[in-house]
DRENDO-1510 file (C-alpha; in Angstrom, 1 decimal, always signed):
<recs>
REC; n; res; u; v; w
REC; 1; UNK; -161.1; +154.8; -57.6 .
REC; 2; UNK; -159.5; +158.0; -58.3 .
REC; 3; UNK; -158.8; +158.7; -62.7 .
REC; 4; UNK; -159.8; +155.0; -63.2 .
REC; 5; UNK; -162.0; +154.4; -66.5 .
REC; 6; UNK; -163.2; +151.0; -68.1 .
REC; 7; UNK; -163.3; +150.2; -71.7 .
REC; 8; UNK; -164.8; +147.2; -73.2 .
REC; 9; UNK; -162.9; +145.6; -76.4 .
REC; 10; UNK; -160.4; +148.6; -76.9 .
REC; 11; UNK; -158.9; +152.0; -76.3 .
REC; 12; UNK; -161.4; +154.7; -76.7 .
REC; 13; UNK; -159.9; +157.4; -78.9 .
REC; 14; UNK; -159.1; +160.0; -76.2 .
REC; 15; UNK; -157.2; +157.8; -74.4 .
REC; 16; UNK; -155.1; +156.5; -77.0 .
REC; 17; UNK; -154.4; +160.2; -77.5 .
REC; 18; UNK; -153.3; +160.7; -74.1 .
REC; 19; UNK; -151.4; +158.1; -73.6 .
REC; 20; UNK; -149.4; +158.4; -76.7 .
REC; 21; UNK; -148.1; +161.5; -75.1 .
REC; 22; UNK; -145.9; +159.7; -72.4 .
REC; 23; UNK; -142.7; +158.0; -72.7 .
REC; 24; UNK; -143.5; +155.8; -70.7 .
REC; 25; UNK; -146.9; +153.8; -69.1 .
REC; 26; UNK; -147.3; +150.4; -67.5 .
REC; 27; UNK; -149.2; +147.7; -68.2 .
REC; 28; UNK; -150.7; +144.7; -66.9 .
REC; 29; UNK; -152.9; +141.5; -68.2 .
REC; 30; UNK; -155.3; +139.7; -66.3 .
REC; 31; UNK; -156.1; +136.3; -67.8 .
REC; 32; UNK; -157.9; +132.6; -66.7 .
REC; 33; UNK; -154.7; +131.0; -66.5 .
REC; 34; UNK; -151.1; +130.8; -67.2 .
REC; 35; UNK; -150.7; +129.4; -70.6 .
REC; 36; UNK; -151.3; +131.4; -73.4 .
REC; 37; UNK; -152.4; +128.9; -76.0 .
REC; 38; UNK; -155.5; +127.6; -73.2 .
REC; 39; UNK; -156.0; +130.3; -71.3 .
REC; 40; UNK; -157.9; +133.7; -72.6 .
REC; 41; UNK; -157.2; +137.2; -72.0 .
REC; 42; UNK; -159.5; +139.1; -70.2 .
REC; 43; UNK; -158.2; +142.2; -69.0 .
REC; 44; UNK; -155.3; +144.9; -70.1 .
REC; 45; UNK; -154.5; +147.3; -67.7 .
REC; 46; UNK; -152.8; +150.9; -68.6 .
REC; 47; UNK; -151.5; +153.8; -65.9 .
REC; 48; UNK; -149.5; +156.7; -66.8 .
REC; 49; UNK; -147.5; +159.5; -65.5 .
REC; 50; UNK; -150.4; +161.2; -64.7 .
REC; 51; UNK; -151.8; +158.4; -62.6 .
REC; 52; UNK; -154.6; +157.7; -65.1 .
REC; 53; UNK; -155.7; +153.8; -65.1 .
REC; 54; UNK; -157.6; +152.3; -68.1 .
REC; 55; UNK; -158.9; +148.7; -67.8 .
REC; 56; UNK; -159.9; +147.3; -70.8 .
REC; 57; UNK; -161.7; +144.5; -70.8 .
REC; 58; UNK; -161.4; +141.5; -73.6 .
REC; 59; UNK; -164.4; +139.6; -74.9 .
REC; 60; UNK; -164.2; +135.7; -75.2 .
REC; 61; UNK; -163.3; +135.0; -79.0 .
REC; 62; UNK; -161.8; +138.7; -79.0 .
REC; 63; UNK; -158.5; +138.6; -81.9 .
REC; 64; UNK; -157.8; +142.3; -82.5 .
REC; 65; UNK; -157.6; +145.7; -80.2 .
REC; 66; UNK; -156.2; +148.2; -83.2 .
REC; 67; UNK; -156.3; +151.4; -80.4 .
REC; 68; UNK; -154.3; +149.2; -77.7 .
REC; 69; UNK; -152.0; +147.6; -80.4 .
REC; 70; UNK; -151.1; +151.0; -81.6 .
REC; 71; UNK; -150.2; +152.2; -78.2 .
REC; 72; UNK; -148.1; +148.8; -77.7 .
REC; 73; UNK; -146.4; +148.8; -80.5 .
REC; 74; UNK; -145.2; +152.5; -80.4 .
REC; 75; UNK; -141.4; +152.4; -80.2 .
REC; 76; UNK; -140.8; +155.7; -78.6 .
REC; 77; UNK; -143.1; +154.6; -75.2 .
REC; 78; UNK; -141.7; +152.5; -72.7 .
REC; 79; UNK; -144.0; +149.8; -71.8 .
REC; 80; UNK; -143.4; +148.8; -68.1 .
REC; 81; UNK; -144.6; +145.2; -67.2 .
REC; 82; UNK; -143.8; +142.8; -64.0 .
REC; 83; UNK; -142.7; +139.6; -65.2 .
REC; 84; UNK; -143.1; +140.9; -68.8 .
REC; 85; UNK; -142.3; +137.3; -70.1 .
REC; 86; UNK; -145.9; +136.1; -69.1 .
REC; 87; UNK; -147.7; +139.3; -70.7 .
REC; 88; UNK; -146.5; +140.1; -73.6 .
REC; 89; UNK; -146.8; +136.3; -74.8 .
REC; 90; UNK; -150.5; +136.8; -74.1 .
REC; 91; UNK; -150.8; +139.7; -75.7 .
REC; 92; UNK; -148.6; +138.5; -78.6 .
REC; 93; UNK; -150.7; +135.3; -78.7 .
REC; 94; UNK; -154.6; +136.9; -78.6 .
REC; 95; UNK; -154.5; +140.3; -79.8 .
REC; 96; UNK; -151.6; +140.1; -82.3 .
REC; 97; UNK; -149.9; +142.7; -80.3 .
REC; 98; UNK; -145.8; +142.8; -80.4 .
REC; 99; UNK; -144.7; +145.0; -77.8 .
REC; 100; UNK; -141.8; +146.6; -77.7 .
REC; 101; UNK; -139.3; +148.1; -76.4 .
REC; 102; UNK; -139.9; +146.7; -73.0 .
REC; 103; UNK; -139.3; +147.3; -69.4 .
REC; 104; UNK; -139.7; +144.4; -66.7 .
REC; 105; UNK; -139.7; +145.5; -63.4 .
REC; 106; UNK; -138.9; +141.7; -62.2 .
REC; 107; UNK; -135.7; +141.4; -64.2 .
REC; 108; UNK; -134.5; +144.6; -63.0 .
REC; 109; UNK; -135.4; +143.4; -59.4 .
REC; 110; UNK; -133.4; +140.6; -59.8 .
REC; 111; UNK; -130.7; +142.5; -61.0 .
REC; 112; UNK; -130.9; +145.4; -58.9 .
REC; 113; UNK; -132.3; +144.2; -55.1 .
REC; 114; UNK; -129.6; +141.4; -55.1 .
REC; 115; UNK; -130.0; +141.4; -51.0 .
REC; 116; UNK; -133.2; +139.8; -51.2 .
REC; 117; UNK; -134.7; +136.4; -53.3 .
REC; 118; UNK; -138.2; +138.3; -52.6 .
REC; 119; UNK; -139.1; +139.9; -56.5 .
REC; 120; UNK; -143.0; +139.6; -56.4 .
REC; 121; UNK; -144.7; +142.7; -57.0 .
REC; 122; UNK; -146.1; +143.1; -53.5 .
REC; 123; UNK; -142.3; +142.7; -52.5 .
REC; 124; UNK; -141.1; +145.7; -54.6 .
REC; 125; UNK; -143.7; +148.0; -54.5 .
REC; 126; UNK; -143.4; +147.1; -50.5 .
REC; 127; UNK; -140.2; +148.1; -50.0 .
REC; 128; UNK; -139.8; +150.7; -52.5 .
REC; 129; UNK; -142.9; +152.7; -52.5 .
REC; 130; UNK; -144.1; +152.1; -48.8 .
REC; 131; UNK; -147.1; +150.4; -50.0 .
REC; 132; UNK; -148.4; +147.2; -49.2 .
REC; 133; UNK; -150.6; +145.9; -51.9 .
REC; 134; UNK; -153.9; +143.6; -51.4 .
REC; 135; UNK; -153.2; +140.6; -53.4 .
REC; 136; UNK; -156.3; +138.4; -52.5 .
REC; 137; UNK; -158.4; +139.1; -55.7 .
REC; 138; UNK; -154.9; +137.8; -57.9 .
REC; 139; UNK; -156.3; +134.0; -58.0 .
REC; 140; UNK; -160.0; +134.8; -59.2 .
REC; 141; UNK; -162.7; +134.4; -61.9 .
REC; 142; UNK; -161.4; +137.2; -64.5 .
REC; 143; UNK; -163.7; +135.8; -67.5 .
REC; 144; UNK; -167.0; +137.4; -66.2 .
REC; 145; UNK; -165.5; +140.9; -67.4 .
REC; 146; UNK; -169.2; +142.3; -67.7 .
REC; 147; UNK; -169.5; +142.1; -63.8 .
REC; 148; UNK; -166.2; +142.3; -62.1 .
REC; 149; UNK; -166.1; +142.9; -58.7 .
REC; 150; UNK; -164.8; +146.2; -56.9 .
REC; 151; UNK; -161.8; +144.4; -55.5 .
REC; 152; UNK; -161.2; +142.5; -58.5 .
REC; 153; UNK; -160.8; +146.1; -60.2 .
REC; 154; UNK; -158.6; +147.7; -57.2 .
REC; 155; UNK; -156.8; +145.2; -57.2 .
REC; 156; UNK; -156.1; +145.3; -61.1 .
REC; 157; UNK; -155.5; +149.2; -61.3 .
REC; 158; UNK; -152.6; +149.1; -58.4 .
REC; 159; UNK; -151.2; +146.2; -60.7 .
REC; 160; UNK; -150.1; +149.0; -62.5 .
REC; 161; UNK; -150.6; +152.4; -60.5 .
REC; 162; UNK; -147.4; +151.9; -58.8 .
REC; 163; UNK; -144.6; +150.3; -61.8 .
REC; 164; UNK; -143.2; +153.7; -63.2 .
REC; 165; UNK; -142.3; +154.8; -59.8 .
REC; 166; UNK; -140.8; +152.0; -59.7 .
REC; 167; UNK; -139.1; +151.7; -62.8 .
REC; 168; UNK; -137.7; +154.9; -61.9 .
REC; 169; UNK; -136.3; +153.6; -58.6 .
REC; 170; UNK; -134.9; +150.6; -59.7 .
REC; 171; UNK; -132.7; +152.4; -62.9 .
REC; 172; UNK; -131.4; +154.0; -60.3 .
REC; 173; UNK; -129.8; +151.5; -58.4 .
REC; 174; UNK; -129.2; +149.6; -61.6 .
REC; 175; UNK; -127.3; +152.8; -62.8 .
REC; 176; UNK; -125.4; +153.3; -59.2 .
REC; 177; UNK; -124.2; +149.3; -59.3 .
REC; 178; UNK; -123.2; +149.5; -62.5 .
REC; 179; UNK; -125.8; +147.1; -63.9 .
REC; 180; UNK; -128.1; +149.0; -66.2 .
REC; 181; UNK; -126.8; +148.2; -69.3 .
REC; 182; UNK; -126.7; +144.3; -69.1 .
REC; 183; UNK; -130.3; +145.5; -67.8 .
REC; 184; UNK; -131.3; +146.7; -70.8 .
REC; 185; UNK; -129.7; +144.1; -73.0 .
REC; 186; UNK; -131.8; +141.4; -70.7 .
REC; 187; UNK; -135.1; +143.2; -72.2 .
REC; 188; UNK; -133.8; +143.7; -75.4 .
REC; 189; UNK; -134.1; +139.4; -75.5 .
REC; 190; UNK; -137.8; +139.0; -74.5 .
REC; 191; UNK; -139.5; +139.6; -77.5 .
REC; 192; UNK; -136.8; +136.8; -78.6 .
REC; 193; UNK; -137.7; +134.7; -75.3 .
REC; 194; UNK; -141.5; +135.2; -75.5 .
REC; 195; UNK; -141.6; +133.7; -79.4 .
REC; 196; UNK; -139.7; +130.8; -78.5 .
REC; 197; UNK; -141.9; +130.2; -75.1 .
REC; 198; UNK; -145.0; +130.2; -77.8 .
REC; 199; UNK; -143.4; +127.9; -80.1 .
REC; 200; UNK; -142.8; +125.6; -76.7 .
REC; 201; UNK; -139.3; +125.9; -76.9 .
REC; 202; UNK; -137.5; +124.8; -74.0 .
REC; 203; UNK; -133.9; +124.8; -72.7 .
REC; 204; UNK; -132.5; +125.7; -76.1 .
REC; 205; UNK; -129.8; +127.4; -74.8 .
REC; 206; UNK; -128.5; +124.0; -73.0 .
REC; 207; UNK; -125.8; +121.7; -73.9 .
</recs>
């Protein structure tokens, strides 16, 4: 895979140095499940600008990433998730990581592509970037991190190789429909969202 690089544990040094340089990069978790508190963290995946995709990979038992949390945490870089909810709980929850500010390419789907109920990744990037992404290593054994498969990585790098694109896209239709700033304010709430979802909060907006 072209400008792909594996790390085990953290961020080597050189790359948190180059991706510090962007404004923005995307990111992506791969984990055993979908509940933070049972479920482990296995992979983090980065891509910037440049194209350049880092999977890191998480050991069982792993609590701290100091290189990745400093990236995360920077408040003038952009970090572009799908379904940012879901990932930055994990990361929030395992690594002690609170990201922000944040940029979920979902919400501003559903924002933005109102003609369509279809917001999944492969639906976006579909549409949007031409590109029809292989999906069939999403539902598969992530904890062997030491021996991940060729798909399994392919299909973790375009997890990410394609969101600033189309960030970029979808800020514009945002913008042009007049929806951008109730965008923003929507992400502006996760980091709000994602600590009640730990606590197992429900509904506490309800009557």
């Amino acid at each position: 895979m072209e400008d792909f690089q594996v790390c085990d544990r953290d961020l080597n040094d050189t790359a948190l140095s180059e991706y510090l340089e962007s404004s923005a990069i995307a990111v992506d978790t791969e984990t055993m499940g979908l509940l933070p508190q049972r479920d482990r963290l296995c992979l983090v995946q980065l891509c910037n600008h440049e194209g350049k995709v880092t999977a890191i990979r998480i050991a069982k038992g792993q609590t701290d990433s100091p290189n990745l949390k400093k990236l995360l945490e920077a408040t003038n870089i952009v970090k572009i998730f799908h379904f940012a909810r879901f990932d930055v709980a994990t990361l929030s929850y395992h690594l002690d990581i609170r990201v922000n500010p944040i940029f979920c390419t979902k919400i501003a789907s559903k924002l933005a592509r109102t003609y369509t109920n279809r917001h999944g990744l492969k639906d976006v990037v579909q549409e949007l970037e031409q590109v029809e992404l292989d999906k069939s290593a999403q539902s598969s054994d992530w904890g062997n991190a030491a021996n991940l498969s060729a798909s399994q990585l392919n299909y973790a790098a375009n997890d990410v190789r394609y969101l600033i694109s189309v960030r970029q896209k979808l800020i514009e239709i945002l913008t042009r429909e007049e929806r951008w700033q109730i965008a923003q304010e929507c992400f502006g709430c996760l980091p709000t969202i994602v600590s009640l979802d730990l606590l197992q909060f429900k509904d506490v907006f309800e009557h």
